[in-house]
C-alpha distance (Angstrom), angle and dihedral (degrees) to the residues before:
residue distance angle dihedral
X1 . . .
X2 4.05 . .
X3 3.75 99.5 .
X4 3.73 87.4 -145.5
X5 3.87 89.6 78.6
X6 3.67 104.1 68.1
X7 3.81 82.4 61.8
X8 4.09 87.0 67.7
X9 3.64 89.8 71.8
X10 3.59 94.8 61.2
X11 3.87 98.2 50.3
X12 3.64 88.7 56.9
X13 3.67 85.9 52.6
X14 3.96 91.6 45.9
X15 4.07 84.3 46.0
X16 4.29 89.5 49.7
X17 3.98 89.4 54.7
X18 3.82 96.0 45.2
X19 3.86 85.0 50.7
X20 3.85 91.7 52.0
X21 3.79 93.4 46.3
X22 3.96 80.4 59.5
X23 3.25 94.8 48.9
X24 3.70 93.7 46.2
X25 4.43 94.5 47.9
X26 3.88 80.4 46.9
X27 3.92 84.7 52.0
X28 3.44 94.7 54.8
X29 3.91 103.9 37.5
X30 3.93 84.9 61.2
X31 4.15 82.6 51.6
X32 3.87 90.2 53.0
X33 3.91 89.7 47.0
X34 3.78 95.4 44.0
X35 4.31 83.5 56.5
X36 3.64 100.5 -85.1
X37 4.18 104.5 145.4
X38 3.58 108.8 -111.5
X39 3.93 92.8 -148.3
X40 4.08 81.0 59.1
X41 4.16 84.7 77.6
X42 4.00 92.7 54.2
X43 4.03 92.7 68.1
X44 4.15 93.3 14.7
X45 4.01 91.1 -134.9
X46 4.07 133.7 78.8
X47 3.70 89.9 76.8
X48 3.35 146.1 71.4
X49 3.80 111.6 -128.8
X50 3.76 129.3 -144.6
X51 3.80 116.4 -107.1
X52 3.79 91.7 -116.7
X53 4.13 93.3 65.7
X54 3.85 82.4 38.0
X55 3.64 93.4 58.5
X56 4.10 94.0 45.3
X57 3.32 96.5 48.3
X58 3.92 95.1 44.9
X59 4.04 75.2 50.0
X60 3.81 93.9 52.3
X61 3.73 97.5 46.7
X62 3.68 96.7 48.6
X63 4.20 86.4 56.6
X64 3.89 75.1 64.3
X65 3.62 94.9 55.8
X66 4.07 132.5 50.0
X67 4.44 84.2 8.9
X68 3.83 85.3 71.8
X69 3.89 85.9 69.6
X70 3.31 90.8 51.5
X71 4.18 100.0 51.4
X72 3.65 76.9 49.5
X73 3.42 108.3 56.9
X74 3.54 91.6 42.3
X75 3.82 97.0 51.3
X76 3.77 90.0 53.9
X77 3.66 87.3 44.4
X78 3.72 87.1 59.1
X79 3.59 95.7 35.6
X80 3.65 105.3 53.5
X81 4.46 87.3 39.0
X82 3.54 84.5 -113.7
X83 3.96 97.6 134.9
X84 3.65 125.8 127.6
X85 3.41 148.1 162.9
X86 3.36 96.6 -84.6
X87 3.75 101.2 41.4
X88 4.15 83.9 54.9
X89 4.03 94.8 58.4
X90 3.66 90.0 38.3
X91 3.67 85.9 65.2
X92 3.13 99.1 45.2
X93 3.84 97.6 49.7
X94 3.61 82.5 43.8
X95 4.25 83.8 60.4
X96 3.73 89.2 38.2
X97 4.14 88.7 61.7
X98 3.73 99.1 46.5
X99 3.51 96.1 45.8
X100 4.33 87.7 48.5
X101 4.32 75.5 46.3
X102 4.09 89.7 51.8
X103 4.06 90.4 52.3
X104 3.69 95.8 48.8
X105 3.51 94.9 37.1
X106 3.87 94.9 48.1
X107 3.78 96.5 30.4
X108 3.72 127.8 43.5
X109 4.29 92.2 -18.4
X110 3.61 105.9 -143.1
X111 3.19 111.3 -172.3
X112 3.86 102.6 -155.4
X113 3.62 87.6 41.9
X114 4.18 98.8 53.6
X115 3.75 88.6 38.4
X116 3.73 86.0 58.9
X117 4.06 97.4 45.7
X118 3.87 85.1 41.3
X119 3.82 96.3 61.2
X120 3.57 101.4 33.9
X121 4.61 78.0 61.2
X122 3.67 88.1 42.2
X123 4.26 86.1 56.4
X124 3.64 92.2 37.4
X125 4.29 89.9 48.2
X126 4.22 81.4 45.7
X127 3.96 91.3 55.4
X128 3.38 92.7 45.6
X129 4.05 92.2 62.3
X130 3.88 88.4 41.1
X131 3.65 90.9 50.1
X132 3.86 97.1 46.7
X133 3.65 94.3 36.9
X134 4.42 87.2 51.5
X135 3.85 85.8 52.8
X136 3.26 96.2 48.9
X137 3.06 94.9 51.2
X138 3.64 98.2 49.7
X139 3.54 95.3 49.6
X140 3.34 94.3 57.8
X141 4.14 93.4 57.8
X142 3.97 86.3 55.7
């Protein structure tokens, strides 16, 4: 397998936080227009903000959180030549879950429902260390 392509995984990753920072300055120029105090965003207190900027930047912060793992694990994947197959869908179902987690989260917010999506990424982020760390391993005994 071209190494290079367990790399694509993390762009779309990059591109799904760049589109919830969007979504989250979007967020909070409707705040300013509903009568929100713009200066309240140079200190980010004196206010009371509605949920809806809440719940995108709670969004946006967590893309800063458990996704770090995952740039991680797929740079040393890349790094050490140790990409596969396996290590390349991982990735991407690991993409595939956040993004279902970014709907929920950002749309109707079930919580049942995102803490669902949010562990089934959380297992597919563990395998992904398992998986590199096994052929890492084994590589190393050739």
């Amino acid at each position: 397998m071209p190494q290079i392509l367990v790399l694509y995984p993390a762009f779309a990753m990059a591109l799904l936080t760049f589109v919830a920072a969007a979504w989250l300055l979007r967020c909070r120029i409707k705040a300013v227009k509903s009568g929100l105090a713009p200066l309240y965003f140079r200190l980010n207190h004196g206010a009371k903000l509605p949920d809806y900027v809440v719940q995108a930047t709670q969004h946006y912060d967590n893309l800063f959180e458990m996704p770090m793992l995952f740039y991680v694990v797929v740079l040393l994947a890349y790094v050490t030549q140790q990409a596969d197959w396996a290590l390349m869908w991982l990735g991407w179902g690991y993409v595939g879950t956040r993004l279902a987690h970014t709907l929920i989260h950002l749309g109707q917010n079930k919580l049942r429902q995102r803490m669902r999506v949010f562990l089934f990424s959380y297992a597919l982020l563990v395998l992904m260390w398992v998986w590199l760390f096994v052929c890492l391993v084994t590589s190393n005994q050739a």
